[in-house]
MARKOL-428970 format. One line per field, with one value per residue (C-alpha): z, x, y; chain; residue in one letter. Coordinates in steps of 0.001 Angstrom, whole numbers, plus 500000, padded with zeros to 6 digits. Layout:
% MARKOL-428970
z <- c(Z|...) $
x <- c(X|...) $
y <- c(Y|...) $
zado <- c(A|...) $
guza <- c(A|...) $
END
This chain:
% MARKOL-428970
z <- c(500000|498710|501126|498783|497472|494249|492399|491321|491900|495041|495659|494934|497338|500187|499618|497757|500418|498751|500304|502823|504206|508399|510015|513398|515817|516939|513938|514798|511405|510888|512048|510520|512391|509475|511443|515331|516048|518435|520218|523605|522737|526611|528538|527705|530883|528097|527234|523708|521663|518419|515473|512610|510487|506613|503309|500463|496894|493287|493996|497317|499257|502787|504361|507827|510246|513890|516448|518649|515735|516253|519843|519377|520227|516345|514962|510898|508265|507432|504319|504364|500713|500313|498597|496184|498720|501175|503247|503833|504137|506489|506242|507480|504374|506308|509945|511048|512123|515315|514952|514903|511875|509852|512558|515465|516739|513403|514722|511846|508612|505611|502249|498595|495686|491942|491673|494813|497094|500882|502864|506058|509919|512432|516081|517262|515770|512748|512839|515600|517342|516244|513990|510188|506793|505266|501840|501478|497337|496446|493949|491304|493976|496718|499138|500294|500930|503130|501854|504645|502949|506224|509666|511810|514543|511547|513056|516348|519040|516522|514396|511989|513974|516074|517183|513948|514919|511791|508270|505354|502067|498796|496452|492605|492193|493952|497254|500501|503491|507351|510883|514174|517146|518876|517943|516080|516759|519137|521596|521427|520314|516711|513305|509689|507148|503170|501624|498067|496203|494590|491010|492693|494574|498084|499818|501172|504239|504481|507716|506635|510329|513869|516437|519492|522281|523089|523019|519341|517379|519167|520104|519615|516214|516125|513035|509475|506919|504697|501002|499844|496321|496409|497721|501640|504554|507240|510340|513956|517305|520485|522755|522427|521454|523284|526155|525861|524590|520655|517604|513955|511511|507913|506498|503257|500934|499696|496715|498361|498944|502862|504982|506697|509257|510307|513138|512082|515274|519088|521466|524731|526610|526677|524630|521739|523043|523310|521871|518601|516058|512463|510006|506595|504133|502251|498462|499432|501311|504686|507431|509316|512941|516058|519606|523355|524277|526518|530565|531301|527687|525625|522786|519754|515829|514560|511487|510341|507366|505551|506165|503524|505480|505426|508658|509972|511977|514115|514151|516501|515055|517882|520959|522718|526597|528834|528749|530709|530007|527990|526673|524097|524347|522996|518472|516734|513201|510934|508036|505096|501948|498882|499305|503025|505792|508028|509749|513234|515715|519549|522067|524682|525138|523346|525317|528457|529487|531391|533624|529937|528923|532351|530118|526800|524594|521825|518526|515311|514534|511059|511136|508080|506900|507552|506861|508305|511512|512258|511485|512453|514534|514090|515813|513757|515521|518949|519692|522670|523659|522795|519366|517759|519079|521737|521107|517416|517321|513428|510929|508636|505249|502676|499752|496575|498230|501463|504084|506519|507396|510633|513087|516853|519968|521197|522075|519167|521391|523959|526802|525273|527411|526399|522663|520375|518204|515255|511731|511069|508178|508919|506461|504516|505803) $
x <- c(500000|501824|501720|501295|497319|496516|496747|492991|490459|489428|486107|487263|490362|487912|485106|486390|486950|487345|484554|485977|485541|485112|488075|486810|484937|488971|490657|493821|495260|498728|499278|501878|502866|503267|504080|504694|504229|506261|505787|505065|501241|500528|502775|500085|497664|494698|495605|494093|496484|494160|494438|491957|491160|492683|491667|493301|494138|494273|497445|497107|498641|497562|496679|495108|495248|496492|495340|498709|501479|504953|504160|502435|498959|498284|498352|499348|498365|500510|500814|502156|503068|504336|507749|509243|510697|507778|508736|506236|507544|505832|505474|504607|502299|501260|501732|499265|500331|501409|499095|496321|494470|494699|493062|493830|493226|492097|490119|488093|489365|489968|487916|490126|488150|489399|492480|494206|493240|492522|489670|489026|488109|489509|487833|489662|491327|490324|489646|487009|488605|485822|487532|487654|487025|490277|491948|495545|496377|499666|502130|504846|507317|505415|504639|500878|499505|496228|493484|491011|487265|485682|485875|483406|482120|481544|478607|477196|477110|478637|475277|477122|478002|481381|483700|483334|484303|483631|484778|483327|481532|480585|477548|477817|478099|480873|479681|480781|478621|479396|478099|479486|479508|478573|477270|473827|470780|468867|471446|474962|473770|475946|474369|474430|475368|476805|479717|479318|482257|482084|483123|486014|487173|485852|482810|479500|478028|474302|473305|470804|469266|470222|470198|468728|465931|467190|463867|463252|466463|469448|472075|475824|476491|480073|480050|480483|476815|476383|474189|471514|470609|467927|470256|469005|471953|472190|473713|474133|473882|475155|472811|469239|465971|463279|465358|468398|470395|470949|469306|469739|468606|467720|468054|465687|466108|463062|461928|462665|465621|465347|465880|463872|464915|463528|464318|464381|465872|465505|467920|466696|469211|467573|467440|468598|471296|472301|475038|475360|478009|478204|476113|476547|474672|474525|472836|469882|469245|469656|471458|474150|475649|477402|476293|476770|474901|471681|472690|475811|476947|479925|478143|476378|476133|472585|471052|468248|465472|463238|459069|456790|455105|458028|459508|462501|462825|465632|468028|470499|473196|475645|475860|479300|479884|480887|485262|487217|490791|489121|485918|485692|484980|483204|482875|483648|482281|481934|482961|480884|481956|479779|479711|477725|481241|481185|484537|484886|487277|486699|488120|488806|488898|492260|495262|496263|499815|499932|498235|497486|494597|492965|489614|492423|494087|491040|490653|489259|486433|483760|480061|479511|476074|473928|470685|467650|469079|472143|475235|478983|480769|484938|487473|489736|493000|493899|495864|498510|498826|503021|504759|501111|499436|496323|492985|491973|489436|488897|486981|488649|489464|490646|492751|492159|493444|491285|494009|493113|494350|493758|494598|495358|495200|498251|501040|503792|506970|507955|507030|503181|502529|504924|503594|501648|499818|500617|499190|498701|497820|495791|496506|493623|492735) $
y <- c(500000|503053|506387|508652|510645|510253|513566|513746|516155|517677|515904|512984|512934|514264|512071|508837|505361|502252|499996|497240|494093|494370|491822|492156|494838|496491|496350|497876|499837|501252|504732|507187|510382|513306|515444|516700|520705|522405|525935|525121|526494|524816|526822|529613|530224|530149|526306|526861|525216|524015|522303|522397|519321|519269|520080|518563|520499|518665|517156|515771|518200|518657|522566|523608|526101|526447|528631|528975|529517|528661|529915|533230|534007|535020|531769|529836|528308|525430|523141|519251|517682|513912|513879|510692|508830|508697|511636|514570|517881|520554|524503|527205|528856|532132|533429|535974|539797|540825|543587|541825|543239|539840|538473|536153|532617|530745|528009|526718|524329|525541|526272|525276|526885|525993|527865|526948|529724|528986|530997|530668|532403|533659|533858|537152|539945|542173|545700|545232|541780|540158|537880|537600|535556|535634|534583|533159|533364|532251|533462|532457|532433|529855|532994|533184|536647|537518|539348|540157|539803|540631|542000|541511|543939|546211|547257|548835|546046|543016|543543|541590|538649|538162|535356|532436|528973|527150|527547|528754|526715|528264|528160|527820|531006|532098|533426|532718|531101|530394|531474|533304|531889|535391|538464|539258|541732|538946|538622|537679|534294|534702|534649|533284|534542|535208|537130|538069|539502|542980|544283|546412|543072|543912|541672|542709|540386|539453|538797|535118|534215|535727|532987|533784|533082|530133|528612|528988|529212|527718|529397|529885|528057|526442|523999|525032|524778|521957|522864|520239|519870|522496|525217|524928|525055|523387|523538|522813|524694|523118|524731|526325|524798|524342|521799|524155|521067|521916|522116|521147|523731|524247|527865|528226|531013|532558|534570|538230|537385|536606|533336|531081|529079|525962|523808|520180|518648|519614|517962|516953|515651|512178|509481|511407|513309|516599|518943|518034|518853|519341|517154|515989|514456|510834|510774|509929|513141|511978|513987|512291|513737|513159|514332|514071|511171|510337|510032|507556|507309|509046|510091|509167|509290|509720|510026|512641|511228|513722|512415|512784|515265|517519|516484|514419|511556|510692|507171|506671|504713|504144|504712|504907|504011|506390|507352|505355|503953|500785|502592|504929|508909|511616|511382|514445|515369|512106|512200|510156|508501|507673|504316|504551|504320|507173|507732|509586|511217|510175|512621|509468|505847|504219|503717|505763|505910|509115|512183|514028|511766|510413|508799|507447|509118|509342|507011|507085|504848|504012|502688|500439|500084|497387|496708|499067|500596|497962|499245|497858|500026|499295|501009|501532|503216|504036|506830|506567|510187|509782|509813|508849|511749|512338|513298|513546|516229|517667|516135|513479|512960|510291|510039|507809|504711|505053|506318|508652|511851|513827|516244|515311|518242|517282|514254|513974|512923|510262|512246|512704|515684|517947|517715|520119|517840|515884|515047|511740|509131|506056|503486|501936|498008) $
zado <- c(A|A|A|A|A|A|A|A|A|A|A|A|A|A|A|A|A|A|A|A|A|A|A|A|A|A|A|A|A|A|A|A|A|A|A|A|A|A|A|A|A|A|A|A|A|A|A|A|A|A|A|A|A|A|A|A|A|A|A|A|A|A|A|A|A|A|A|A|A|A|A|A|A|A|A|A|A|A|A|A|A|A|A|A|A|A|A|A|A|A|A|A|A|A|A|A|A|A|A|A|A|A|A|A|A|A|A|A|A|A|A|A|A|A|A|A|A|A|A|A|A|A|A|A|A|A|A|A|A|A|A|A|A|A|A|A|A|A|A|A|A|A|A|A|A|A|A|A|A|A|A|A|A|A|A|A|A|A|A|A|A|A|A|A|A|A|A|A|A|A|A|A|A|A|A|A|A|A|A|A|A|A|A|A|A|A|A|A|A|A|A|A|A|A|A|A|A|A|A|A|A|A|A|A|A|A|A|A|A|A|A|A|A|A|A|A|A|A|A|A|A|A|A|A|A|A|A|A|A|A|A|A|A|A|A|A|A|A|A|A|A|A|A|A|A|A|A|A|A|A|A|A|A|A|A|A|A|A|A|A|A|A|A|A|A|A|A|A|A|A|A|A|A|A|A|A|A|A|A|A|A|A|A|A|A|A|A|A|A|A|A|A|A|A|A|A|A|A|A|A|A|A|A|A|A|A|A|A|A|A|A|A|A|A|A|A|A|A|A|A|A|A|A|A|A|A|A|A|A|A|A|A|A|A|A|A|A|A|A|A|A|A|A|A|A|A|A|A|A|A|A|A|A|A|A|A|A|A|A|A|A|A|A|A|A|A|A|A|A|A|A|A|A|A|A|A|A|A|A|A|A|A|A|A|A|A|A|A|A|A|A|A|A|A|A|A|A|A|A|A|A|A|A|A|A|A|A|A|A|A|A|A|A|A|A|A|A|A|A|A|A|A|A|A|A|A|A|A|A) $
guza <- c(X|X|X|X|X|X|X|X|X|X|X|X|X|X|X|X|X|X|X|X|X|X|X|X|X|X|X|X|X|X|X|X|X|X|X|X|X|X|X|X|X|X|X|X|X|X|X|X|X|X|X|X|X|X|X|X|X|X|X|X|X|X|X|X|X|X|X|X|X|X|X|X|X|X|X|X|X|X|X|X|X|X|X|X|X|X|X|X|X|X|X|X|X|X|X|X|X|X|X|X|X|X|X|X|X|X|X|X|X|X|X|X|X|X|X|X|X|X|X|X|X|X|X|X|X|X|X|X|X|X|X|X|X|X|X|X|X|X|X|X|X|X|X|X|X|X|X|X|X|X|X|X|X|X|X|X|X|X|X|X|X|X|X|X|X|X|X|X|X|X|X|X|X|X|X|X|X|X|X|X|X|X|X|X|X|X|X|X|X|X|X|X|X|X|X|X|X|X|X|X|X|X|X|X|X|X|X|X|X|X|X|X|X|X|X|X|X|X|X|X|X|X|X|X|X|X|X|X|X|X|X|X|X|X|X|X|X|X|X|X|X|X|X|X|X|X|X|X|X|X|X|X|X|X|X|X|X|X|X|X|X|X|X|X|X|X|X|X|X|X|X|X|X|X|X|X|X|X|X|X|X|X|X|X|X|X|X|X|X|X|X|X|X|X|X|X|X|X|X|X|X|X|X|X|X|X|X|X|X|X|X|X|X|X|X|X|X|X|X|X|X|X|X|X|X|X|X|X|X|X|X|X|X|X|X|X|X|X|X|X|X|X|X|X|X|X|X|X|X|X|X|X|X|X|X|X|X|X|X|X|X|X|X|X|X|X|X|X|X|X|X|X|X|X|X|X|X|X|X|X|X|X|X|X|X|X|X|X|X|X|X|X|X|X|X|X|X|X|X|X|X|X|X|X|X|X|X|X|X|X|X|X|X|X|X|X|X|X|X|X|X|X|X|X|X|X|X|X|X) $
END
């Protein structure tokens, strides 16, 4: 099994898993450490060292962004690219301002559009430290420059939204879409909303849907929108809704040009869980997710199926058991692959080996498809906290061959505790 993506086109390298036989329920693959950061991002009293998940370009190449940058508070953007031999090489693509203005702490992934330019948020800094969208274009000469699209804060009390968390998506016709986490005319609940360019190459913001009484709309959105086929978003709030516990939401544009938003899931902090983040969907239109799970579990992945009377009904797929040093933790966002096999990050469970990961050290699992509700849950790597890595925490992706790539929080040396992270492949079974 070679190490190396297949140079093909972006869609293909992010959504394209060979489909494979299950060996057994722990089937243990072969982990490869990329890479192992360094900048002493803990020593910081703020302890928010973070690592985005990756986004691949047409030749395989690897780019995400980190919130503590080569041990300032500003943060990077960093690119990893396999070279002939089976070596990776890392770098540093962009480095955000000590001033500020180019905004601070980017915590969401990365958007590639079709000529190799990276866009993405920041959750501080800007003209208003409200955070920005930003776009990294490269040149003849391998440097990346930063265009800021948008500050937010642009308007009286963070109008506008403030503090993003998730990254951006585009529509077909070139416009940008994400939310805030704060900010908004409601409350500081955050909004959605859309960035469309201008003829003299600035970008104008559309506030879509304010989130706010926590009763009705959710509140605080953190993961990025997904389109359907029909041009709808969706999206995820981790609290809100009528049992304060989360929400999933469709936003539905309508003919004068405003948004509707519709709440298609209400957490309740029971049998369906609570907290949910991020959700993508299959072909068939269904919505797939992971949550927190009902009382004395560790989470859960559900799926969401459109009614014929316009609503959705709710499957859990898996439930995980509560953390411990043999169990399994928390999922993150799954990841999905066209022929059914969703892939996760879990935040615990794995092996333990020291004080840095009490509940394990985190693992990556995938539910295969069965038939109706049954699906095969396989744990598929367990990280160690040390050279490996602890706690895998971004979403996933895949190359041609069906390896995995990934982001862990931190681990990357012998002593486990003492690292920054790591990116890792997972090799295909």
């Amino acid at each position: 099994m070679r190490n190396r993506p297949c140079a093909v086109h972006l869609a293909s390298i992010l959504f394209c898993l060979s489909l494979l036989t299950p060996r057994c329920a722990h089937a243990q693959g072969h982990e490869r450490t990329l890479h192992e950061f360094g900048g002493n991002c803990w020593e910081d009293d703020q302890n928010y060292n973070l690592i985005s998940g990756l986004v691949a370009d047409s030749k395989g190449d690897l780019y995400g962004a980190r919130a503590c940058g080569a041990g300032l508070a500003q943060g990077d953007v960093f690119e990893i690219s396999y070279v002939p031999g089976g070596r990776w090489h890392y770098s540093i693509i962009y480095t955000f301002p000590n001033d500020g203005l180019g905004g601070v702490s980017p915590q969401s992934g990365l958007t590639i559009d079709k000529s190799g330019d990276l866009y993405g948020t920041t959750y501080l800094g800007g003209a208003n430290d409200c955070g920005v969208v930003y776009e990294l274009t490269p040149n003849s000469s391998g440097h990346w420059t930063e265009t800021v699209l948008y500050n937010f804060g642009s308007l009286p009390q963070a109008a506008d939204g403030c503090n993003p968390l998730a990254s951006v998506v585009f529509d077909h016709e070139g416009n940008l879409y994400g939310t805030t986490s704060e900010g908004g005319t409601v409350g500081p609940y955050g909004v959605a909303f859309e960035l469309s360019p201008n003829s003299n190459g600035t970008w104008s913001e559309n506030v879509l849907h304010n989130f706010g009484n926590p009763g009705q709309y959710g509140v605080g959105p953190n993961s990025s929108l997904v389109f359907d086929s029909s041009g709808n978003l969706y999206g995820t709030t981790p609290n809100g809704g009528q049992y304060t516990d989360g929400t999933v939401f469709e936003l539905s544009p309508t003919a004068d040009g405003t948004w509707t938003q519709t709440l298609i899931h209400q957490f309740s902090g029971g049998s369906d869980g609570s907290s949910p983040y991020g959700v993508v969907f299959d072909s068939s239109g269904n919505l797939y997710g992971s949550a927190g799970g009902p009382v004395n579990t560790g989470g859960e992945v559900y799926r969401l199926s459109p009614d014929s009377d316009g609503g959705w009904s709710m499957t859990v797929l898996h439930t995980f058991p509560v953390p411990s040093n043999t169990a399994i933790g928390v999922p993150g966002r799954v990841s999905f692959n066209p022929k059914g096999i969703l892939y996760g990050p879990l935040d615990g469970g794995g092996a333990s080996p020291y004080e840095g990961c009490p509940q394990g050290c985190g693992a990556i699992f995938r539910l295969i498809p069965g038939l109706g509700t049954r699906w095969s849950y396989q744990r598929v790597y367990a990280f160690t906290g040390l050279l490996d890595g602890g706690v895998p925490m971004g979403p996933l992706i895949f190359d041609a061959e069906g390896n995995v790539y990934g982001t862990t929080l931190f681990g990357g040396d012998s002593n486990g505790a003492d690292g920054d992270g790591t990116i890792f492949q997972i090799t295909a079974q």
